[in-house]
C-alpha positions in Angstrom: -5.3 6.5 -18.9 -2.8 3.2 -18.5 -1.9 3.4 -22.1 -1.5 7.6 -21.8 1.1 6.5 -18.7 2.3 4.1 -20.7 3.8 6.4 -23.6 4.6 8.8 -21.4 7.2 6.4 -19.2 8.6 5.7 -22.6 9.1 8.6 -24.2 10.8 9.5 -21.2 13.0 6.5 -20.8 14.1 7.4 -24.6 15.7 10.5 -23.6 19.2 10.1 -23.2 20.7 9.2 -20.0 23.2 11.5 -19.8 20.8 14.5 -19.5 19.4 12.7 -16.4 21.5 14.8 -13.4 20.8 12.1 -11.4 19.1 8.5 -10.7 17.6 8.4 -7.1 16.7 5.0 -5.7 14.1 5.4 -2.8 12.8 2.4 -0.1 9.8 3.5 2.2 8.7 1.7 5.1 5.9 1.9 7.6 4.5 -0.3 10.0 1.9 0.6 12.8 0.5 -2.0 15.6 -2.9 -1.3 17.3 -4.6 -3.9 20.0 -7.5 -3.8 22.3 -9.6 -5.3 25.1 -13.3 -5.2 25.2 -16.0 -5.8 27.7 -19.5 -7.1 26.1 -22.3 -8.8 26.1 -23.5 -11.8 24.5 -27.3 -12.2 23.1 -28.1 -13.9 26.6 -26.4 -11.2 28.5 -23.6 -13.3 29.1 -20.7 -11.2 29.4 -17.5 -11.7 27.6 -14.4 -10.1 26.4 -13.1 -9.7 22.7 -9.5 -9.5 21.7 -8.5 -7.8 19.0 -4.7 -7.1 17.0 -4.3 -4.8 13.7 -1.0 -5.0 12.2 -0.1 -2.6 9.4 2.9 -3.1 7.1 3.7 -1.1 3.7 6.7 -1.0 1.8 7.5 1.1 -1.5 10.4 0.9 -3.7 11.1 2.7 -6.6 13.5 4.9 -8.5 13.5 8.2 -10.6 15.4 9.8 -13.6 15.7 14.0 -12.3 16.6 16.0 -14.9 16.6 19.6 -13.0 13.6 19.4 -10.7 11.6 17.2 -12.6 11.5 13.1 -12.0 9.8 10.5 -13.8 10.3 6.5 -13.1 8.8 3.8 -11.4 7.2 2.5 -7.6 6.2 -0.4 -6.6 3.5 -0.9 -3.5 3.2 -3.7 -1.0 1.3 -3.3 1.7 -0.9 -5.3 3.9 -3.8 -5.3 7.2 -3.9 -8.2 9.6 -6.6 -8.0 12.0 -7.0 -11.5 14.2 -10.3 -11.2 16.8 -11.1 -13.8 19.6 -13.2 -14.1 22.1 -13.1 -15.3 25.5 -15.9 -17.9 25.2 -14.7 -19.8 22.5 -11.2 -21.1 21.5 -12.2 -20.4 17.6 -10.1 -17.2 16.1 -10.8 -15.0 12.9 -7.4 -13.6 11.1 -8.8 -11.4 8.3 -6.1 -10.1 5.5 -6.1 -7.7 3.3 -3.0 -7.2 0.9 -2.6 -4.1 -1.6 0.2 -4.5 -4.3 1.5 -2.9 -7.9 3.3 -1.2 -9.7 3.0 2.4 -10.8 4.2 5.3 -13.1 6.1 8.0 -11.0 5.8 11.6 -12.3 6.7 14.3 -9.7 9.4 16.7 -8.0 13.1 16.6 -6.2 13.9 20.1 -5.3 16.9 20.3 -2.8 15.8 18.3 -0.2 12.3 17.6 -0.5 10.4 14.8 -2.7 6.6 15.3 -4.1 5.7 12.3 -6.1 2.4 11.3 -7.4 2.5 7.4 -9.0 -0.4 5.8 -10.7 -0.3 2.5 -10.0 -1.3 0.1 -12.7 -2.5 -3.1 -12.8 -3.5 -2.4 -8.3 -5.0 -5.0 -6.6 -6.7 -5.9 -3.3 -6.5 -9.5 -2.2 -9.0 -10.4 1.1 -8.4 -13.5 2.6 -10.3 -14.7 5.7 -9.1 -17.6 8.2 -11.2 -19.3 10.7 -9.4 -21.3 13.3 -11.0 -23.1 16.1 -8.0 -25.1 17.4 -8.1 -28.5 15.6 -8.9 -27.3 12.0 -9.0 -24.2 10.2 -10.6 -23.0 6.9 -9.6 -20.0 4.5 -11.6 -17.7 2.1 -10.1 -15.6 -0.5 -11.4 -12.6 -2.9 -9.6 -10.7 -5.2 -10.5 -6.6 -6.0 -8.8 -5.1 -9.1 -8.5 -1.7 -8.8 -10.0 0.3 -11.5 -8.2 3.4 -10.3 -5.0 3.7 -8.0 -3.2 6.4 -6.6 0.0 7.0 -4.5 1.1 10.5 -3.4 4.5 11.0 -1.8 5.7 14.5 -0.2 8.6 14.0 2.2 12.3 15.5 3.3 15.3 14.0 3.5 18.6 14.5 5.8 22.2 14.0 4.4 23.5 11.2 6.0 26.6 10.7 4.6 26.1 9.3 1.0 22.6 8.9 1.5 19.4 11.4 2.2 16.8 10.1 5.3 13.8 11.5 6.5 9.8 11.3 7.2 7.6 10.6 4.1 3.7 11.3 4.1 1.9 8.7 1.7 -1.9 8.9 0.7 -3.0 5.8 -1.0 -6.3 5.8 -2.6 -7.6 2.6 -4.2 -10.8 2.3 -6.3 -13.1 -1.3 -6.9 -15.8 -1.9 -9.3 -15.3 -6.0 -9.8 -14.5 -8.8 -7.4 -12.9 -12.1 -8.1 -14.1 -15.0 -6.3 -13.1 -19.1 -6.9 -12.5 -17.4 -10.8 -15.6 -15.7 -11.2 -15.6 -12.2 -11.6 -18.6 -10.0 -10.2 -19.0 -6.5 -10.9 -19.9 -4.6 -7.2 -23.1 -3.6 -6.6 -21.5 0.3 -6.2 -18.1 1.4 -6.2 -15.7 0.6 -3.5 -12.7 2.3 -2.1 -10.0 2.2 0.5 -7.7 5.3 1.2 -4.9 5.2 4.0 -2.6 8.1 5.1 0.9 6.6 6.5 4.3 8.1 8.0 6.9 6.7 6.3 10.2 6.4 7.1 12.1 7.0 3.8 15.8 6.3 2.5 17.0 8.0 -1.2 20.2 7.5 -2.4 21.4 9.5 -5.7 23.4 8.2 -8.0 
């Protein structure tokens, strides 16, 4: 499949530029914050309360060659979930990480306003790191996921604003695991794991 995506990007790229009607360069960014309280009970029925913050941050930039409707290029993916828990009986924290990054083949659609894109992302990764801090030292765990399969679909509208087109943009990401890397030893999973995430974007194109 990589080395089908592969050929195809190129034989694309060899056309020439001047049929291209256009090269659109496109930034999307979300970002979502979600925090709670919690009353609960300890083994001893002690109670307690548990803090907890999610922070969610993705970026994508990319860029496309349309010639008539049809768009081919390339997307990269950043993204990243930071979840940090405490408790009120202790002064020890947990900030869990996880990071998903790479870059993709873009094949899709730019009709008027609207943008479908579908990129395969190649090379996708998941990177988990795990920090315990109790106030005086802390310690940090990492694990590495290559994905063996990793999508990216795109369908949003943009606004004329000026030179430039803004507007919503609904991503699916969808993110496949069958190995894990740990201190440089790879494991294969005990069954396939996955991670999918639906995200509002806000979106920017600009045509050139």
């Amino acid at each position: 499949m990589k080395r089908w995506l592969l050929a195809l990007l190129f034989l694309g790229m060899m056309e020439p530029l001047a049929q291209a009607e256009s090269l659109t360069a496109e930034i999307a960014l979300f970002y979502m914050n979600d925090s709670g309280v919690r009353s609960l009970t300890d083994n001893n029925d002690e109670p307690y309360t548990l803090k907890t913050k999610t922070n969610y941050t993705f970026t994508a930039l990319g860029f496309c060659y349309r010639m008539d409707w049809f768009c081919i290029g390339l997307k990269y993916l950043q993204g990243g979930v930071e979840t940090r828990a405490s408790n009120s009986t202790s002064s020890t924290s947990v900030t869990s990480t996880e990071t998903f990054s790479g870059p993709g083949v873009t094949l899709g659609a730019s009709v008027n306003e609207w943008v479908a894109h579908a990129t395969f992302l190649i090379g996708g990764q998941k990177r988990v790191n795990d920090k315990v801090d109790n106030g005086f030292s802390s310690s940090t765990t990492g694990v590495k996921y290559p994905a063996s399969s990793a999508t990216l679909l795109d369908l949003g509208y943009g606004f004329q604003v000026g030179s430039v087109r803004v507007g919503p943009l609904l991503s699916v990401l969808h993110m496949d695991y069958k190995k894990r890397i740990y201190n440089g030893t790879t494991e294969s999973l005990p069954s396939k794991e996955s991670d999918d995430f639906i995200m509002p974007h806000f979106a920017l194109w600009v045509d050139f």
